[in-house]
C-alpha positions as CSV (number, residue, x, y, z in Angstrom):
1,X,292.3,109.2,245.5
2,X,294.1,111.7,247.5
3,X,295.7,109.0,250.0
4,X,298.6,110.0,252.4
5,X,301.9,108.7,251.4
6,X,304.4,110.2,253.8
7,X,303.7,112.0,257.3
8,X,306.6,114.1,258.7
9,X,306.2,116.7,261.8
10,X,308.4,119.2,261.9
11,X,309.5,122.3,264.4
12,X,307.7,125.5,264.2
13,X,310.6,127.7,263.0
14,X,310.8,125.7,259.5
15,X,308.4,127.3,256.7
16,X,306.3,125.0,254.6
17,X,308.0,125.7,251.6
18,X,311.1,124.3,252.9
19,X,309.9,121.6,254.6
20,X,307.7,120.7,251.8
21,X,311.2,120.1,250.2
22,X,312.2,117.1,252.1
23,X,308.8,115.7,252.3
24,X,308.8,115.8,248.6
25,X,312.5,114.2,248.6
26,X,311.5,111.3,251.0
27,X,308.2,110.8,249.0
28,X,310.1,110.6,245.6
29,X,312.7,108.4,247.1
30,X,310.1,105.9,248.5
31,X,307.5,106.2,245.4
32,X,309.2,107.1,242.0
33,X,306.1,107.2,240.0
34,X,305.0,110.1,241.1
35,X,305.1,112.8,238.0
36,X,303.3,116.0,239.7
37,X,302.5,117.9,242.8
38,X,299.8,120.1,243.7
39,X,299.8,122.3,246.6
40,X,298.3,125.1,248.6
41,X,299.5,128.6,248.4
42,X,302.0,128.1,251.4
43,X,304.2,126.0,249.6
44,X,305.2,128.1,246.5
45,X,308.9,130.0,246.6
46,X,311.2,127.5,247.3
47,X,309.5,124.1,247.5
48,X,308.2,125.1,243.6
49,X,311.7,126.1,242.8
50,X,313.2,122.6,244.4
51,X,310.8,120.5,242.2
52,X,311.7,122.3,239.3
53,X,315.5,122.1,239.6
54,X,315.8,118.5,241.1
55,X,313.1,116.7,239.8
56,X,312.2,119.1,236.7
57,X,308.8,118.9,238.0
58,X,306.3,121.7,238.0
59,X,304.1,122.7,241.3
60,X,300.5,123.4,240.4
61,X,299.8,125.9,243.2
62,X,296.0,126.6,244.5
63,X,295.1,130.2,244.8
64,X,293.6,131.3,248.2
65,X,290.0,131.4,247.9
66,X,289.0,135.0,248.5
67,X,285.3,135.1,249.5
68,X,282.9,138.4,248.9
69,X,281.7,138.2,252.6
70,X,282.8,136.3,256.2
71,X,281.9,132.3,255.5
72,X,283.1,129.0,256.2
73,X,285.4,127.5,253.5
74,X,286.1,124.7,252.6
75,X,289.1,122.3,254.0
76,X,291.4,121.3,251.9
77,X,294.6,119.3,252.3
78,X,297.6,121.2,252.8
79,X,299.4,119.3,250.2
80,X,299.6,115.8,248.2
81,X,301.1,114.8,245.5
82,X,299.8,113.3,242.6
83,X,300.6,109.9,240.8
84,X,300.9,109.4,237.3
């Protein structure tokens, strides 16, 4: 259903992919179901790498959409995690 689970802020000077890391720890501590993650193309490098080595999880990462001319797209959430 795509519902939030956790919420965290963070400073400016931390990159998604690491802060995707302990937003992923504190989800997986408070909700151990959780098998997968998808996220946007921001999060892949480290946060992919993290899943893999602690959790042994794999990222699915979406691709930027790369339209043929100027256009709105479509939002999307930056990430959320998937229950299994």
């Amino acid at each position: 259903m795509g519902n939030l689970l956790v919420v965290k802020v963070h400073a400016a000077n931390i990159h998604d992919t690491k802060s995707g890391c302990y937003i992923y720890q504190d989800t997986k501590q408070k909700f151990e179901s959780i098998k997968g993650v998808c996220a946007d193309a921001g999060y892949r490098g480290t946060f992919v790498e993290f899943a893999k080595t602690k959790y042994g999880e794999n990222v699915e990462i979406s691709e930027k959409i790369k339209p043929k001319k100027w256009e709105i797209l479509p939002k999307r959430w930056c990430v959320y995690f998937c229950l299994a």
